[in-house]
C-alpha positions in Angstrom: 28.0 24.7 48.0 25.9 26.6 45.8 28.7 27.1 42.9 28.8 23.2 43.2 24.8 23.3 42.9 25.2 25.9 40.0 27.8 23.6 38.2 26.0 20.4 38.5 23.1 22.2 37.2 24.9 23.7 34.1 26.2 20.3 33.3 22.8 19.0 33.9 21.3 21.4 30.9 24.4 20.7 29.2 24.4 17.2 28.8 19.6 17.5 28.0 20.8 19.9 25.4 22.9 17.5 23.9 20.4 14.5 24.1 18.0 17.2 21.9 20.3 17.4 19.2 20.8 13.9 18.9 16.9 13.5 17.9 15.9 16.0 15.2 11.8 15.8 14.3 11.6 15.1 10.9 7.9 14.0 8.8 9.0 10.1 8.5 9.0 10.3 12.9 6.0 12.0 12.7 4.1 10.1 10.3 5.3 6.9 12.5 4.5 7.6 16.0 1.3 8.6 14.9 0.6 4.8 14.5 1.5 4.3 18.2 -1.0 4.3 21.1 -1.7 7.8 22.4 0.6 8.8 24.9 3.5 6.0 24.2 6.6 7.0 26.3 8.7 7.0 22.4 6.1 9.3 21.3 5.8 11.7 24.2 9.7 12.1 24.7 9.5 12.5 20.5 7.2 15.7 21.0 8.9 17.3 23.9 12.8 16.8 22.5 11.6 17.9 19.1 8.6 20.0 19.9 6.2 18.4 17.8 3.0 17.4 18.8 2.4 14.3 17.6 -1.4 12.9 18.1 -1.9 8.9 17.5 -4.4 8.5 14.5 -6.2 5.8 17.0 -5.9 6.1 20.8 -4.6 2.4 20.9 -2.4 2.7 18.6 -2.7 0.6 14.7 -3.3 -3.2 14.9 -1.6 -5.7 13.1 -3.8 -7.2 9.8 -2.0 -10.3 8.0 -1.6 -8.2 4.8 -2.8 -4.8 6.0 -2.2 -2.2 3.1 -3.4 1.7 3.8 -6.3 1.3 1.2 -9.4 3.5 2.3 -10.9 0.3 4.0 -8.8 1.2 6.9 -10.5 5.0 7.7 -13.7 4.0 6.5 -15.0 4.2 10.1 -12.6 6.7 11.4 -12.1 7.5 14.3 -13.0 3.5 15.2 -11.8 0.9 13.7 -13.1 -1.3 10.6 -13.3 -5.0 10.3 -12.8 -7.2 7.5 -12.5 -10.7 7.1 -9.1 -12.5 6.2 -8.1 -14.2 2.9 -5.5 -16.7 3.7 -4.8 -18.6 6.9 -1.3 -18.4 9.0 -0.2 -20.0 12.5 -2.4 -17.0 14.1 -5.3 -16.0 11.4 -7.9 -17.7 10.2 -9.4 -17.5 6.4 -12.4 -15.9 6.2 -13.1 -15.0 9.9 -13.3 -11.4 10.6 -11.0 -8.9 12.7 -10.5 -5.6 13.5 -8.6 -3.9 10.2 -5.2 -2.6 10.8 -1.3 -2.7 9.1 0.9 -5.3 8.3 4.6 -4.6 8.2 4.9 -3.5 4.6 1.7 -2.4 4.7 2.9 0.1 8.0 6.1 1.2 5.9 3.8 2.1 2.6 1.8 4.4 4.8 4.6 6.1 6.5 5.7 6.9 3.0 2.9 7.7 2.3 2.9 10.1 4.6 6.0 12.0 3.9 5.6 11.7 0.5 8.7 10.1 -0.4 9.4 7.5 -3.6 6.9 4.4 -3.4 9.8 1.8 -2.4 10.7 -1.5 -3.8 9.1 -5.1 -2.7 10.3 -6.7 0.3 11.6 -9.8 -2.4 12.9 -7.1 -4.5 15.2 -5.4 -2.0 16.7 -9.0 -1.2 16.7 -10.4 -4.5 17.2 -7.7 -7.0 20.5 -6.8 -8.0 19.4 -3.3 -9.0 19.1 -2.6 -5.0 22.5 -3.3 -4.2 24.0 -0.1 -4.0 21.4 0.6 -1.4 22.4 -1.9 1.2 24.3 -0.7 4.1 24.9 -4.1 5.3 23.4 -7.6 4.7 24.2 -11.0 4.8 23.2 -14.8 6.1 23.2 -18.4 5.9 21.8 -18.3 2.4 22.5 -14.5 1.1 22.7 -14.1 -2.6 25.5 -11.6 -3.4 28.6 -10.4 -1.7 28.3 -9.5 2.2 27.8 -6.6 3.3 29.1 -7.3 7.6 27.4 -5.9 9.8 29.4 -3.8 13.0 28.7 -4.0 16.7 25.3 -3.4 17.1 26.4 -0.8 19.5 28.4 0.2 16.5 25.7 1.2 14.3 24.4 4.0 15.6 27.3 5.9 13.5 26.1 4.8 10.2 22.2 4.3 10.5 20.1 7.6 9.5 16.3 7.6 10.7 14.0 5.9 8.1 17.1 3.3 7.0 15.1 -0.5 6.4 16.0 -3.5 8.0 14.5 -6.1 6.1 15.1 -9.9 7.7 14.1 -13.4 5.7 12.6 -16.1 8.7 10.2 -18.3 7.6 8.6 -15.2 6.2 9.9 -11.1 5.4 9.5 -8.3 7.8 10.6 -4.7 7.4 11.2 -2.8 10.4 12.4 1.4 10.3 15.2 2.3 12.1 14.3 5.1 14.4 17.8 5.4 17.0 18.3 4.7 20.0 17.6 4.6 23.8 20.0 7.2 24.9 18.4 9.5 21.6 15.3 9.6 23.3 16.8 10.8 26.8 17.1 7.6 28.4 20.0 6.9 31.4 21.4 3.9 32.9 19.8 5.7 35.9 16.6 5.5 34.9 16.9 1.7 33.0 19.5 0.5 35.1 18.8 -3.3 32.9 18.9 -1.7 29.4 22.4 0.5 30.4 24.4 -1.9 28.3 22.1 -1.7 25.8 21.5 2.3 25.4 23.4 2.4 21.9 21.3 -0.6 20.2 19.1 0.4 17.6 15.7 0.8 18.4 13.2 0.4 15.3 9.3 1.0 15.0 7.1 -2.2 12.9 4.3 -3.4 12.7 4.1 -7.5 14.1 3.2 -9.3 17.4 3.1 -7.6 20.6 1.7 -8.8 23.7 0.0 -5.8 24.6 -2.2 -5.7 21.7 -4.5 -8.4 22.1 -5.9 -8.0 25.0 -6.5 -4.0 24.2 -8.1 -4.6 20.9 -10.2 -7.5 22.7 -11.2 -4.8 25.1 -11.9 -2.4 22.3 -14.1 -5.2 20.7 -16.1 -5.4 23.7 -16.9 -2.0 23.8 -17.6 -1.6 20.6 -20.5 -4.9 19.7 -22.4 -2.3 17.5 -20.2 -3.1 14.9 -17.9 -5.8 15.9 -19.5 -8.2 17.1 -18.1 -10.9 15.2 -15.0 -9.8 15.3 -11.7 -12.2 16.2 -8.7 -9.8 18.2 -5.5 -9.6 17.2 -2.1 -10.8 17.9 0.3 -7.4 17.3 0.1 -4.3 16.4 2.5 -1.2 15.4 5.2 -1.3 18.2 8.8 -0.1 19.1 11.3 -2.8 19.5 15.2 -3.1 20.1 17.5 -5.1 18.0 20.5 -7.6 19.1 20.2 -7.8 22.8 20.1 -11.1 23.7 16.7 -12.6 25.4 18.5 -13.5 28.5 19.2 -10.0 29.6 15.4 -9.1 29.9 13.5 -9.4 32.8 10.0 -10.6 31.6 9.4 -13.3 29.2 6.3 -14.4 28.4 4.3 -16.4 26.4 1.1 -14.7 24.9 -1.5 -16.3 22.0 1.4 -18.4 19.7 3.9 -16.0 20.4 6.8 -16.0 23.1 7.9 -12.5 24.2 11.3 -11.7 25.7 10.5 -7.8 26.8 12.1 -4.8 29.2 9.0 -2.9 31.1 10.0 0.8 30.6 7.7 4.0 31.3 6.9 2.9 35.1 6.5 -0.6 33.7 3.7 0.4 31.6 5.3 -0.1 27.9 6.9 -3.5 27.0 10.0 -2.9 25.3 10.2 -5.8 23.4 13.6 -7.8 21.8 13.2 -8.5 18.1 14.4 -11.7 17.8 17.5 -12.8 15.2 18.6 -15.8 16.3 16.1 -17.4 13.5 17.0 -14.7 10.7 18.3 -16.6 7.5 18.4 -13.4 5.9 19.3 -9.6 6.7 19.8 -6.5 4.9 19.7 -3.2 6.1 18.5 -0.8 3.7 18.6 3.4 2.7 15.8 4.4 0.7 16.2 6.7 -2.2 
């Protein structure tokens, strides 16, 4: 009985060592997670399978800002938030009314570049309309896609190909850039322990910056708290998040609708984190992308 215990127990270690070397720490993960809430189950396994010690750069986490750039606007009031009022109205903001500063998605990307210090990289509209950027696309395609396909595999599939930090750059009604980050099982998860998302362990996983239904109410809360210098302040809808690509809506448990946005999420971490499903089934356009 105890060789049994002794074996299971070496297997055990064997098969935790080699969930650490599927996730290496690297400065584009660290510069990322920092944008996520403190404590965030992606960032805490990220610090103890890598060792780093990741620390958020705002306890609860960056908010969404329709066109959010990392200008010095957004630590002006560090460690608390700034405000500012926005220039252009869309289905959620409104011109000229004010809200708590944050990221959009490029402007999210731009920092975590930033960040590591890598090449400033190419416009959204370049990367899908430029020819120069076609040697960079790993795959790409849809209804109304310029130049040759590029198919995409399995989604399960792509795990083989992607590298931490590739783009995946989608046309809806508007752009969004997400970065590839890997997957469920690279950061230690188990059909065991998300018995819903087992099928689903080998889907990419990507970190943006768009609506999230945690956010509002959090930032609301933060508002609240805060009337010295937001008192006029309108929440937000989003905010920097990790989301999984190509499952389809059905399979998740919770769907809700929150502000203009419905949610189709898995509760992970003890049901405290929303795992959210980006949706694709509106995407005109895709192209996933490797940075120089």
């Amino acid at each position: 009985m105890i060789r049994i215990c002794l074996l299971l127990f070496v297997c055990a270690l064997a098969v935790f060592g080699a969930a650490r070397a599927e996730l290496e720490r690297s400065s584009l993960l660290d510069a990322a997670f920092q944008l996520l809430e403190q404590d965030n189950i992606f960032q805490r396994r990220y610090n103890q399978l890598t060792g780093a010690e990741v620390q958020s750069l705002f306890p609860t986490g960056m908010p969404y800002f329709f066109g959010g750039r990392p200008t010095n606007l957004l630590m002006s009031r560090y460690p608390e938030f700034a405000k500012r009022d926005c220039w252009e109205s869309t289905e959620y903001y409104q011109a000229k009314k004010v809200y708590v500063y944050g990221l959009d998605c490029t402007g999210m990307t731009t920092w975590i570049w930033k960040q590591c210090k890598r090449p400033k990289l190419p416009s959204l509209g370049d990367i899908l309309n430029d020819r120069r950027y076609r040697k960079n696309d790993l795959y790409c395609g849809g209804w109304n896609w310029k130049f040759d396909e590029k198919p995409m595999p399995a989604p399960e599939a792509l795990k083989d190909t992607l590298r931490v930090g590739d783009l995946l750059i989608t046309r809806t009604r508007y752009r969004h850039v997400m970065v590839y980050i890997g997957t469920l099982r690279d950061y230690g998860f188990t059909a065991e322990e998300v018995p819903l998302l087992a099928p689903y362990l080998d889907y990419p996983l990507v970190i943006h910056c768009a609506s999230h239904p945690r956010y509002g109410e959090v930032i609301q809360r933060y508002i609240d708290e805060h009337q010295d210098h937001c008192w006029n302040c309108l929440t937000t809808d989003g905010g920097v998040a990790v989301s999984i690509l190509y499952v389809p809506a059905e399979a998740a448990p919770c769907h809700e609708h929150v502000q203009v946005t419905d949610f189709d999420y898995f509760p992970i971490d003890g049901g405290q984190y929303p795992l959210t499903i980006r949706p694709t089934d509106d995407v005109r356009v895709y192209c996933w992308y490797r940075p120089e």
